[in-house]
C-alpha positions in Angstrom: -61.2 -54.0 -52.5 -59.5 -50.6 -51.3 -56.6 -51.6 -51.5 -56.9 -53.1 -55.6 -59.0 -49.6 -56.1 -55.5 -47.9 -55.5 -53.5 -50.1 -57.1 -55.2 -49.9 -60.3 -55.1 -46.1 -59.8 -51.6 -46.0 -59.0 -50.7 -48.4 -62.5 -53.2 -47.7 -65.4 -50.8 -48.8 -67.5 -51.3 -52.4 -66.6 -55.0 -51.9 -67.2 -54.8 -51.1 -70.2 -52.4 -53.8 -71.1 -54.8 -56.2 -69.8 -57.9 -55.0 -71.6 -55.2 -54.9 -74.4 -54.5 -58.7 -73.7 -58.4 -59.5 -74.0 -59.0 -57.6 -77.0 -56.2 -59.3 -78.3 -57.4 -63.3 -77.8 -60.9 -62.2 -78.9 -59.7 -60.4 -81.9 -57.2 -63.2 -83.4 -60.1 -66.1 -82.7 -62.8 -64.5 -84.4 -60.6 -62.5 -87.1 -58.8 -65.8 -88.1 -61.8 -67.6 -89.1 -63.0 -64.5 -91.0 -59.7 -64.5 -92.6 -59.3 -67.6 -93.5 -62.9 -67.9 -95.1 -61.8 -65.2 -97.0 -58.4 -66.7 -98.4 -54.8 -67.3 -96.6 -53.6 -64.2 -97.8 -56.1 -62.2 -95.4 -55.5 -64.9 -92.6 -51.8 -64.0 -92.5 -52.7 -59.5 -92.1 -55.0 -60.5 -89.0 -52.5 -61.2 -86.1 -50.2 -57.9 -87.0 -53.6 -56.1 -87.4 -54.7 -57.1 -84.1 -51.6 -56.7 -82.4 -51.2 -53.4 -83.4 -54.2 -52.0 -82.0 -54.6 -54.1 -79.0 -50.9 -51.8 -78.4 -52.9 -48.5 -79.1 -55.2 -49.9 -76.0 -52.3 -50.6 -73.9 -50.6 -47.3 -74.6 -53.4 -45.0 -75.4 -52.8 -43.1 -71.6 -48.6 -43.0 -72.4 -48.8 -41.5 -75.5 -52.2 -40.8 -77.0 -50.8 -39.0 -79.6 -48.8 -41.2 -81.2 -51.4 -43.9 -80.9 -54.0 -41.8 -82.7 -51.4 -41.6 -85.5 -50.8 -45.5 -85.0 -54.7 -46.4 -85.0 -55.6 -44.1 -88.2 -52.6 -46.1 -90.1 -53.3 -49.2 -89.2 -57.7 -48.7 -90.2 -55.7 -47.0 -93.5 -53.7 -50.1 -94.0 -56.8 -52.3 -93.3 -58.8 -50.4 -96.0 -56.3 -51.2 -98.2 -55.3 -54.7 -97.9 -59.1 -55.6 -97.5 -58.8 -56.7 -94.2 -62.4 -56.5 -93.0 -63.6 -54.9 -89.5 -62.2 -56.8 -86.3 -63.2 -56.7 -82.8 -59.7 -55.2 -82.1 -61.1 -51.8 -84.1 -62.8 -51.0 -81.2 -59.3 -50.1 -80.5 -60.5 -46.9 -82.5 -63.2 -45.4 -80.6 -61.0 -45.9 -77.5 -57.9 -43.7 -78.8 -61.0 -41.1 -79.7 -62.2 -40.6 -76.5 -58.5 -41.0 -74.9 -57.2 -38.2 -77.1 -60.2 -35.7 -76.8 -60.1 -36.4 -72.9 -56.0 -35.8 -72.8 -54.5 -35.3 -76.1 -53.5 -32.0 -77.8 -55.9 -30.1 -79.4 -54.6 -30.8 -83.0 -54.7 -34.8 -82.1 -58.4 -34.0 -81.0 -59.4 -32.6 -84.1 -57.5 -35.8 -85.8 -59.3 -38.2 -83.5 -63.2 -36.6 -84.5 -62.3 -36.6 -88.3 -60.9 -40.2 -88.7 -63.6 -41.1 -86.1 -66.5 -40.1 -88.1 -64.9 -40.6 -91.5 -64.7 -44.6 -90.3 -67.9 -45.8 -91.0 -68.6 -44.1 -94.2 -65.4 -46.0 -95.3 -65.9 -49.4 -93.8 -69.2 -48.9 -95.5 -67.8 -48.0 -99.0 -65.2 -50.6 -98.7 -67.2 -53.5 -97.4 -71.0 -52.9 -98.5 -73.8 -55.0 -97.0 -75.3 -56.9 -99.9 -78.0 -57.6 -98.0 -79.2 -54.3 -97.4 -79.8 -51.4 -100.4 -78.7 -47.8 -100.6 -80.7 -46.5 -98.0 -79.7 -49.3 -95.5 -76.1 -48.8 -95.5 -76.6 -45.5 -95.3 -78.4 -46.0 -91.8 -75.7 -48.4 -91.1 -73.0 -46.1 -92.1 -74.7 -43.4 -89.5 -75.4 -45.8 -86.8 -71.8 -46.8 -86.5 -70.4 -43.1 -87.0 -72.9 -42.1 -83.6 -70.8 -44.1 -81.1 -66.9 -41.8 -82.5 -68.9 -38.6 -82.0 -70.3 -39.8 -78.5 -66.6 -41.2 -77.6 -65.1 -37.8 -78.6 -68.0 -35.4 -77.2 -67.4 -37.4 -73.7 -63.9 -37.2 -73.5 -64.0 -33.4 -74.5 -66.2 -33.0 -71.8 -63.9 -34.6 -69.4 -61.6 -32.4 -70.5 -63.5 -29.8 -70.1 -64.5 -30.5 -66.8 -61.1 -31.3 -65.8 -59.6 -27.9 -67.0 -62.2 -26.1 -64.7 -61.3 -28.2 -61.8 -57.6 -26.9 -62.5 -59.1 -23.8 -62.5 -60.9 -23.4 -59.0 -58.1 -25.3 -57.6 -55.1 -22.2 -58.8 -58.0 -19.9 -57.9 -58.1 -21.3 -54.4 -54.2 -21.4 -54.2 -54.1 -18.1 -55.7 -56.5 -16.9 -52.9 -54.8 -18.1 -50.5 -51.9 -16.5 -51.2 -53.1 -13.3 -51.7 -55.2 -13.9 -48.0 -51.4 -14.9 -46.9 -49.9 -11.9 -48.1 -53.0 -9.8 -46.8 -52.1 -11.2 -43.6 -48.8 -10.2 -43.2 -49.5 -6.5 -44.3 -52.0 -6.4 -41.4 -49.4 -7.9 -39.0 -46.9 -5.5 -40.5 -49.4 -2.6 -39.9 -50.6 -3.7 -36.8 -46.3 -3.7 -35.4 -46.0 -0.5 -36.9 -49.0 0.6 -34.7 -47.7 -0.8 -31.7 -43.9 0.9 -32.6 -45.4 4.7 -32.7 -47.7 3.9 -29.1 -43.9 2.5 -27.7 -42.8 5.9 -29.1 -45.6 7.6 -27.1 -44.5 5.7 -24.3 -40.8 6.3 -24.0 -41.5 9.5 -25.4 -43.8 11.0 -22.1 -42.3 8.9 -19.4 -38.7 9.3 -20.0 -38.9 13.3 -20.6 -41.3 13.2 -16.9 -38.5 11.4 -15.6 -35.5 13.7 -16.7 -37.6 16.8 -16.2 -38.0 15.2 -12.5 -34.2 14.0 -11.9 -33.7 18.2 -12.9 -35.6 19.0 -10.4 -34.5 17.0 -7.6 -30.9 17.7 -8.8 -31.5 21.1 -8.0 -33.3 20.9 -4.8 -31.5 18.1 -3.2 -29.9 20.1 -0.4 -32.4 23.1 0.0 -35.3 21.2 0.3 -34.7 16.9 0.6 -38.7 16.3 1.0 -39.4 18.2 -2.5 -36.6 15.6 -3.7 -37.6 12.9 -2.3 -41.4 13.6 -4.1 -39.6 13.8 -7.1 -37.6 10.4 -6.8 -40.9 8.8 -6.0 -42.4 10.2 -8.9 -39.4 9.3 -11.3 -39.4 5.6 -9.5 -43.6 5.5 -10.3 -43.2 7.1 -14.0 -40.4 4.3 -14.3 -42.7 1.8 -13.4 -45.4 2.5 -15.3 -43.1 2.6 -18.7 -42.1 -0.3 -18.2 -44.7 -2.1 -17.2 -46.6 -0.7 -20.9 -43.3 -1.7 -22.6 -43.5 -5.1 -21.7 -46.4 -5.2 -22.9 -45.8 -3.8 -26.5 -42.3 -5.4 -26.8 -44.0 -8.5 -25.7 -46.7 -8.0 -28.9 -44.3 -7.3 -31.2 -42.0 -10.1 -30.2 -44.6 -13.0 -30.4 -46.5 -11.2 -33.5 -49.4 -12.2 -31.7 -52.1 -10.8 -29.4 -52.0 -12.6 -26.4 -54.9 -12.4 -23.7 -56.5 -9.4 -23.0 -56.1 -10.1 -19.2 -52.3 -10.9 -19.4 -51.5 -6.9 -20.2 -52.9 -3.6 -18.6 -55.5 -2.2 -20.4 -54.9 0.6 -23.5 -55.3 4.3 -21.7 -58.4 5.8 -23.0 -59.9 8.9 -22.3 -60.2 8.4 -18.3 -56.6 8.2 -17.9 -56.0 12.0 -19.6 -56.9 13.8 -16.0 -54.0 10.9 -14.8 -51.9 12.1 -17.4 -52.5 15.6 -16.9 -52.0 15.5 -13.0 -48.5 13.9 -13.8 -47.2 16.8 -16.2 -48.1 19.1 -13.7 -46.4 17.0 -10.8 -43.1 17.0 -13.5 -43.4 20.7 -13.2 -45.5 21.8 -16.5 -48.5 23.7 -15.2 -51.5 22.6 -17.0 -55.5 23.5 -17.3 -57.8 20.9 -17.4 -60.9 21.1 -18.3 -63.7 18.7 -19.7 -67.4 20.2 -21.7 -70.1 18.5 -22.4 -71.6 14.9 -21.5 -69.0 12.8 -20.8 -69.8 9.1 -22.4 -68.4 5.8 -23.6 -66.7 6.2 -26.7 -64.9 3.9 -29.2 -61.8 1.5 -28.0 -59.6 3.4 -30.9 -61.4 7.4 -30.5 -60.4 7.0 -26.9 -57.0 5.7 -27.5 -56.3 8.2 -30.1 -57.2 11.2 -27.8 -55.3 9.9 -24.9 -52.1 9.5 -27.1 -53.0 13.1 -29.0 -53.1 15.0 -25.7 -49.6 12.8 -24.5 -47.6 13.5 -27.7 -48.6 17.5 -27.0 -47.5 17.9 -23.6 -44.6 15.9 -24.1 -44.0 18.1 -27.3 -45.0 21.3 -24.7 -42.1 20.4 -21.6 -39.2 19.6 -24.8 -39.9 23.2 -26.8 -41.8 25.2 -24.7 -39.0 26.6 -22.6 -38.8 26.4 -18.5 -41.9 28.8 -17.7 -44.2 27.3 -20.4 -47.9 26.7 -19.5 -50.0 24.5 -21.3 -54.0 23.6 -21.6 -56.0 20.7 -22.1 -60.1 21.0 -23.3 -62.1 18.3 -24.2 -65.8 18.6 -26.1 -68.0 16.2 -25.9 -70.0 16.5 -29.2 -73.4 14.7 -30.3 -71.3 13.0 -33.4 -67.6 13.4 -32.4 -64.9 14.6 -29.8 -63.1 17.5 -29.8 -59.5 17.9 -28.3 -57.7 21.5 -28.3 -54.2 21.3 -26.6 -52.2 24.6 -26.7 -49.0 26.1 -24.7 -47.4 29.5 -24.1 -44.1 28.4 -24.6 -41.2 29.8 -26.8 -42.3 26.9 -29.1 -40.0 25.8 -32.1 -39.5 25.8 -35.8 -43.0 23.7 -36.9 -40.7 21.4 -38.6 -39.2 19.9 -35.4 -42.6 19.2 -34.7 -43.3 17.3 -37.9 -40.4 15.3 -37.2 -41.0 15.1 -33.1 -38.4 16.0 -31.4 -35.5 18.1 -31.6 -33.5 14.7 -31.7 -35.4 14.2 -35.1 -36.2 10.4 -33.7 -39.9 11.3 -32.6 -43.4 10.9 -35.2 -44.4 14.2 -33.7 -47.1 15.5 -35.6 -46.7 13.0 -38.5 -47.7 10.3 -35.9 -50.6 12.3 -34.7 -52.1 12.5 -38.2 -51.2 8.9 -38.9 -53.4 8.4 -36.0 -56.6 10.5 -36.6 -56.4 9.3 -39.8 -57.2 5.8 -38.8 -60.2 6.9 -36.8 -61.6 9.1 -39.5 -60.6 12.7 -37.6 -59.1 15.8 -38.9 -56.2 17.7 -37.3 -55.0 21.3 -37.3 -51.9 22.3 -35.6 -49.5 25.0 -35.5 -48.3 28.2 -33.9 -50.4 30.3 -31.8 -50.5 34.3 -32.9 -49.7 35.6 -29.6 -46.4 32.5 -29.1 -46.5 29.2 -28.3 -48.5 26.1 -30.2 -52.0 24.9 -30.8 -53.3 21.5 -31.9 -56.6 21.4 -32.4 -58.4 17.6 -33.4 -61.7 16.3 -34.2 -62.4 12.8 -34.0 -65.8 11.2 -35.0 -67.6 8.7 -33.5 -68.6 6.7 -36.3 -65.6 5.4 -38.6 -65.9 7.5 -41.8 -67.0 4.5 -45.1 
C-alpha cells in the first residue's frame, strides 16, 4: 500500500485522468438519456460537453488556469445551447477549489465569481416547475453553498501552504545566518589565538636573544655564567614551542581539541614564573603582590598574565641596557589591578601602539583589544620622571 501511496504521489496526473475517465462513462450514460428525451439535437452536445470537462478534471493540476477558462466556456456554451446540468459539471466545483488552492490570484477571483454565479443561472435557465419562487430560490442557494466551500478550502490550503513556505525560508534563513555567526566566532576565536602566538614569540624569542648576548659576551671570562644562560635559552626554547604547538595546532584544525592534549593557558600563578625569567634574562624586576590572593576568571587571569608579558617584553626592547622594571598586583573586592612600569630610556608612544620597533607587534593595541574583551580599562604611557607606565583594571564580573 506504501509503495501505490508514492506512486500516486509521484503521478497525479494519472489520477486525475482516471477520475476523469469515471466522470466521463457516468456523465455520457446518464446525459444521453436526458438528451435524448429532450430531442436528438441535445443528444448530439452531450459527449463534447462531457469530454470537455472530464479534460478540465484530468488537467486541472497542469494547468489550472487555462482549465478555469475552459470550464466557464464550456457551462457558458451549455447555457446556451440548452444543454441541461450533467454529472460531468461537477467538473466545476473541482477547477474552483483547484485554482483557489494553486492558481493565480486573478484565476481565484474568476473561479469564486463563475462559481457562485452557477447556480443562480442553472436556476434561471432550467427552473423547477415543481417548486415556486421561494423554492428555487433555496435551490438556487443550496447549490451555490458547495462553490464557496470548494473555493474557501482551497484558499485555505493555500494559505496554509504559503506559511509552511514561510517557516521553512525562515528556518533556512536562520540557519544561514547561525552559519555565518559561526564562522565570525571561528574567525574571532583564530584572531585570538594569533595575538597570544604573538605574545608568545614575542617574550620568548627577545629572553632568548637577550640571553645568547649575554653568553656571547661572557663566554671566555666566565663559561659557568654561559653555560646558565645556554640552559636558559635551551628551557625558554622549549617552552615556546611547546605553547606554539599548541596554538598552531588550534588554528590549523579550527577546532578545540581536548583540554588534556595541550598545557594549560598561563594565568595569574605563572606571572612570579614569568617575572623570575626576565630577571634570569638580565632585566631586574620588582615583584610584588597586595591583597587576598583568590581564584579569578579563566579569561581575567589570562588577560593579566599576557598584560604583564607584553610590558616586560616591551621594557627589555625600549628600555635600554640598565632599564629596571616593576610588577604590582591588587587584589580588589570587585576587580584586579595590574601596574607595570620601567625606568628605561623608553620610546616614541607610537612604537608602542604598534609593538615593536619592527612595527610587527599589537603592542598596546593588543593590550586594549584584550581588556576590552574582559570589560577592563587601561592607561598607559610615559612616566614624568622617564621610562613607561601601564596601569590596568580588570573586573571580575563581565561588564552587560
Amino acid at each position: 500500500m506504501q509503495r501505490l501511496y508514492d506512486f500516486l504521489r509521484r503521478h497525479p496526473t494519472w489520477v486525475d485522468g482516471f477520475w476523469a475517465v469515471i466522470l466521463f462513462g457516468i456523465s455520457v450514460v446518464g446525459g444521453a438519456a436526458t438528451g435524448a428525451s429532450r430531442g436528438t439535437d441535445r443528444a448530439a452536445l452531450v459527449v463534447p460537453v462531457v469530454l470537455l470537462l472530464s479534460l478540465v478534471v484530468a488537467l486541472r493540476r497542469r494547468t489550472p488556469e487555462r482549465m478555469l477558462v475552459l470550464a466557464v466556456a464550456v457551462g457558458l456554451g451549455q447555457l446556451a445551447a440548452d444543454v441541461a446540468p450533467l454529472p460531468a459539471d461537477f467538473a466545476l466545483l473541482v477547477i474552483v477549489y483547484t485554482v483557489a488552492a494553486t492558481g493565480a490570484r486573478w484565476a481565484s477571483r474568476l473561479a469564486l465569481t463563475a462559481g457562485l454565479c452557477a447556480a443562480p443561472f442553472a436556476t434561471l435557465r432550467w427552473p423547477s416547475e415543481d417548486t415556486g419562487t421561494a423554492g428555487n430560490i433555496a435551490i438556487t442557494v443550496f447549490q451555490a453553498v458547495p462553490f464557496a466551500l470548494a473555493w474557501v478550502l482551497g484558499d485555505s490550503i493555500r494559505t496554509r501552504r504559503a506559511y509552511f513556505a514561510q517557516l521553512e525560508e525562515r528556518a533556512a534563513r536562520l540557519e544561514k545566518e547561525r552559519e555565518a555567526q559561526a564562522k565570525v566566532a571561528v574567525a574571532a576565536e583564530r584572531a585570538r589565538i594569533a595575538r597570544e602566538l604573538h605574545d608568545v614569540v614575542a617574550h620568548n624569542v627577545s629572553v632568548m636573544v637577550v640571553q645568547a648576548d649575554g653568553a656571547a659576551y661572557v663566554l671566555d671570562a666566565a663559561p659557568d655564567q654561559a653555560k646558565n644562560a645556554l640552559e636558559t635559552i635551551s628551557s625558554t626554547g622549549r617552552q615556546a614551542l611547546a605553547e606554539m604547538r599548541r596554538l598552531l595546532g588550534v588554528l590549523r584544525t579550527g577546532e578545540h581539541q581536548e583540554a588534556g592534549e595541550y598545557v594549560p593557558q598561563p594565568g595569574v600563578q605563572q606571572i612570579e614564573d614569568l617575572v623570575e625569567q626576565c630577571r634570569e634574562s638580565g632585566l631586574p624586576v620588582d615583584f610584588k603582590i597586595e591583597g587576598t590572593s583568590r581564584e579569578l576568571p579563566s579569561g581575567v587571569e589570562l588577560t593579566a598574565y599576557r598584560i604583564v608579558q607584553e610590558a616586560l617584553t616591551n621594557t627589555r626592547k625600549h628600555g635600554g641596557p640598565n632599564a629596571g622594571a616593576s610588577v604590582r598586583l591588587v587584589y580588589f573586592d570587585d576587580g584586579l589591578g595590574l601596574l607595570v612600569e620601567d625606568d628605561g630610556k623608553g620610546a616614541p608612544h607610537e612604537l608602542y601602539e604598534e609593538g615593536g620597533l619592527d612595527g610587527q607587534g599589537h603592542g598596546l593595541i593588543g593590550m586594549r583589544e584584550r581588556v576590552g574583551m574582559v570589560g577592563g580599562t587601561l592607561d598607559a604611557g610615559p612616566r614624568p620622571g622617564g621610562g613607561f607606565r601601564i596601569s590596568v583594571l580588570l573586573p571580575l564580573k563581565p561588564a552587560h
